[in-house]
N, C-alpha and C positions, 0 to 999 in steps of 0.2 A: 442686615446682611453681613455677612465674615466675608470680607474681598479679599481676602486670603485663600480660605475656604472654595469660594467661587473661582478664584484664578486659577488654582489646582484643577476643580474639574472642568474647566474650559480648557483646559493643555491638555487633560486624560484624553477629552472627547476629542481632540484636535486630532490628536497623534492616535487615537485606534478609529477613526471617523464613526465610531459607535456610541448610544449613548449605554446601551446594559456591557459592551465591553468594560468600557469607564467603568459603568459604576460599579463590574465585579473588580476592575483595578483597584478600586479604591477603595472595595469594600461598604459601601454605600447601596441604598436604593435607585434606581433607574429615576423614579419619581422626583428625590434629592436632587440627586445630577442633574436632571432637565430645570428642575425650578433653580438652582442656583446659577445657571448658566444666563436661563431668563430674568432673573435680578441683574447679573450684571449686565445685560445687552440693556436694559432699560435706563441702568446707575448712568451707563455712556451713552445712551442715546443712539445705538449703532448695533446693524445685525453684524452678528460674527459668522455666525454658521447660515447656510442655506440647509433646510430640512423637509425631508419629504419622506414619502411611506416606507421608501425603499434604500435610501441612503443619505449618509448626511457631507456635505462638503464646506470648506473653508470661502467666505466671502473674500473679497481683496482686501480687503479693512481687515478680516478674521486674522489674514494671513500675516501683516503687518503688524498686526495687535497680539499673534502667538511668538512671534520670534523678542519682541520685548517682555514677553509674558516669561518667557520660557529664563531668560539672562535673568529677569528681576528674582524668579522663585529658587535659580541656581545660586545668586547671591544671597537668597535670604538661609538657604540650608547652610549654606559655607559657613555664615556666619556663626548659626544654632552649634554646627560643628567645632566649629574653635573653640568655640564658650565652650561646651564640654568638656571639648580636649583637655581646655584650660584650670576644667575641676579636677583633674586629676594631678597637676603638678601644683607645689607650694613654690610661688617667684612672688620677687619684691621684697618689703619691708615686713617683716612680722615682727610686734613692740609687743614686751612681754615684761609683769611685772614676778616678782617673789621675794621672799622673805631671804634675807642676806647670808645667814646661814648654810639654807636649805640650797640657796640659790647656788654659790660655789660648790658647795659638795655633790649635791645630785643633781641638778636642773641642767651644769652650764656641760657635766658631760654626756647628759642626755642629749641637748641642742646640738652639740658634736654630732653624735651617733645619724640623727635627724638630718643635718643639714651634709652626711655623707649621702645620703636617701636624695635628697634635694640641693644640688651643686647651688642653682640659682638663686637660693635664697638668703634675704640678707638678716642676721636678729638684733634686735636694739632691745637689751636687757637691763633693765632696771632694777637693782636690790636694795630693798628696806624693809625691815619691820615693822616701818609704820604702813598704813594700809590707806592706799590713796584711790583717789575716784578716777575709775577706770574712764570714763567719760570726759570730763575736763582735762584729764593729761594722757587724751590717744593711746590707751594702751587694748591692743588686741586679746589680751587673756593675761589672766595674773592665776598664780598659784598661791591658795590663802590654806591656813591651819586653824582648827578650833570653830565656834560659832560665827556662821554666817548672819551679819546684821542687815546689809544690804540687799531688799528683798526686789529690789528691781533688776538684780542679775541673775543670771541662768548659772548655775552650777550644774558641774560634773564631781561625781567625787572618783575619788581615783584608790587611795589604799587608806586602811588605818596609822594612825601618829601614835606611839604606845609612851607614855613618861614615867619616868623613872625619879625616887628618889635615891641619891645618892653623894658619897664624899670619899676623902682619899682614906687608905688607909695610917696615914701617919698625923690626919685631922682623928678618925675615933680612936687612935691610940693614945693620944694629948686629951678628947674631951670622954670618950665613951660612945657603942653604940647604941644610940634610942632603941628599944623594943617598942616602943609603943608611945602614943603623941604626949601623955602626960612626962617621960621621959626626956624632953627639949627642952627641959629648964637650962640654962645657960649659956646653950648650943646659937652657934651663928648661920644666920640663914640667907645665902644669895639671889639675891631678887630681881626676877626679870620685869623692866619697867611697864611693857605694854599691854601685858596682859596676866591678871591673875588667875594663872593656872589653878584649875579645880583637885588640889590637894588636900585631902578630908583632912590628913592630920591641924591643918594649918587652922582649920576651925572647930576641930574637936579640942585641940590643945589649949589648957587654959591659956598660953601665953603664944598664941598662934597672930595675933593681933602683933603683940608685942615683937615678935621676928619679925613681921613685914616692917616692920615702921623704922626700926634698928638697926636693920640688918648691915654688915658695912660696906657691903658694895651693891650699889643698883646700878642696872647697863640693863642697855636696851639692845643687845647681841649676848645670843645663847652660848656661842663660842668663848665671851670672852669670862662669861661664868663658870662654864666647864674647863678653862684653865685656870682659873682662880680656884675652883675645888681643889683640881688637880695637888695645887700648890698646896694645900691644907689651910686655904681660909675660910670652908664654910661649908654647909650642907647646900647640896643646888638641885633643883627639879627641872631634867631637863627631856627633851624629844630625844629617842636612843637615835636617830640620826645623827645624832651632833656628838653623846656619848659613847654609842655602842663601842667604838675603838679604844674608848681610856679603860672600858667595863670589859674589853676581851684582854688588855694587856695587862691587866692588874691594879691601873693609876686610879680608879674609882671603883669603889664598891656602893653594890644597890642594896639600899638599907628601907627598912618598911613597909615591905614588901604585901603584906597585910592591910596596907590604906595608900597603895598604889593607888596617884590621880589618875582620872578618867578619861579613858584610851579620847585622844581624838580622832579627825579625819580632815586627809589632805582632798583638797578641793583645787578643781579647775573650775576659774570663774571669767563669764564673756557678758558684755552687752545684750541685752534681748536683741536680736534678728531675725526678720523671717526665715532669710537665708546667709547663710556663714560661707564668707570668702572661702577658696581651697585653703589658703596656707594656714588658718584659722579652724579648717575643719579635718585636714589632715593630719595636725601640730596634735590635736585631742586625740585624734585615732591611735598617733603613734604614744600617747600618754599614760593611753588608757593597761597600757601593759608596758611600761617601760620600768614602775620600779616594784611591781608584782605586788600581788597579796596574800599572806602575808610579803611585806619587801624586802627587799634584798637583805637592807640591812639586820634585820631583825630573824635572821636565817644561819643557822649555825653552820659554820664555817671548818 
């Protein structure tokens, strides 16, 4: 028996003294209605209703057992209520990882924009490019780039990562422009630590091995590669998020354009849950159109 179920229609039948009124209340069978009502007279051991051919009336027991009936089922909606209410707003703590770069430039003025939408909420943001386990350090949703290895989490993808090869204009004026990978003899190549971005020249070129391993600056931040081009210390392949700005003012020119690596995708990544807190499933709602596709950045200006 559902004594849930059942105490709903022992109130219906209460309060229309019918049992086919109820059960079109409820939307139910007459049949339904009467046998749930007699499960519960039996669960308590106690008639509630007096029933005859002609009408049906409340026992003194009924009566006594419908006025707590009635408080207990008005607390149980109130509650279903709040919960609801409560999916619609993001409150508390929402811990959020991303990539350091990414995370200053577009994330932390997106979370702005977001947290105008939601006064109550609070964010604890974490940036690094190393890629940490969302599960042992509480974090509610990280924002990753490139191959997803972690196949226990739920991703979203959100937009394309497009990468560019590129350097300053006063680096290929000192070394020359490569046309083509065989072309990279001599050339210096800045290398981001954590991941080897899929640059075909880097392995088409007999001396593609030889740049990785040489090269004179490795950092494990895109930024601080894209100021060292900047400067003319080296060719760098980077996400036009990080670039696009040096590549609209003139400080970098995209060279290679012909073995351009392969576009990625930025990804929201969560915990499996059956069900995702609000501030966790609003956070993706507002994500999922926050830096457009194509994005923003990658949008002539």
């Amino acid at each position: 028996m559902d004594q849930i179920q059942a105490l709903r229609a022992f109130q219906a039948v209460a309060q229309e003294l019918s049992f086919s009124r109820a059960a079109d209340k409820l939307g139910l069978s007459t049949q339904l209605v009467s046998k749930q009502v007699a499960q519960l007279e039996d669960r308590i051991q106690t008639r509630l209703l007096h029933r005859t051919t002609r009408r049906v009336a409340l026992t003194e027991a009924g009566q006594d057992y419908l006025l707590r009936c009635q408080r207990l089922l008005k607390d149980l909606d109130d509650l279903d209520a709040s919960v609801m209410q409560q999916a619609d707003k993001a409150e508390g703590t929402l811990r959020l990882n991303a990539p350091m770069s990414f995370g200053v430039k577009h994330l932390s003025p997106a979370i702005s924009r977001f947290q105008a939408q939601h006064p109550r909420l609070q964010v604890d943001l974490s940036l690094t490019d190393r890629r940490v386990n969302l599960v042992e350090e509480g974090i509610d949703l990280a924002l990753r780039i490139g191959k997803l290895e972690d196949s226990s989490l739920i991703a979203r993808y959100l937009t394309p990562v497009r990468l560019v090869t590129c350097a300053s204009p006063a680096y290929l004026a000192k070394y020359g422009e490569p046309r083509k990978p065989e072309d990279l003899s001599g050339h210096r190549y800045l290398h981001y630590r954590f991941v080897d971005i899929d640059a075909p020249w880097l392995s088409a070129a007999p001396n593609g091995y030889a740049l990785k391993q040489q090269s004179p600056l490795v950092a494990d931040n895109g930024d601080a590669l894209c100021e060292a081009a900047i400067e003319g210390t080296g060719i760098v392949v980077q996400p036009t998020f990080i670039v696009s700005h040096a590549l609209a003012k003139g400080e970098l020119v995209e060279i290679l354009r012909e073995y351009a690596p392969q576009t990625l995708g930025l990804y929201a990544v969560y915990p499996h849950r059956q069900y995702l807190n609000a501030k966790v499933r609003l956070f993706l709602q507002f994500l999922e159109s926050a830096f457009g596709n194509p994005p923003y950045w990658d949008q002539p200006t």
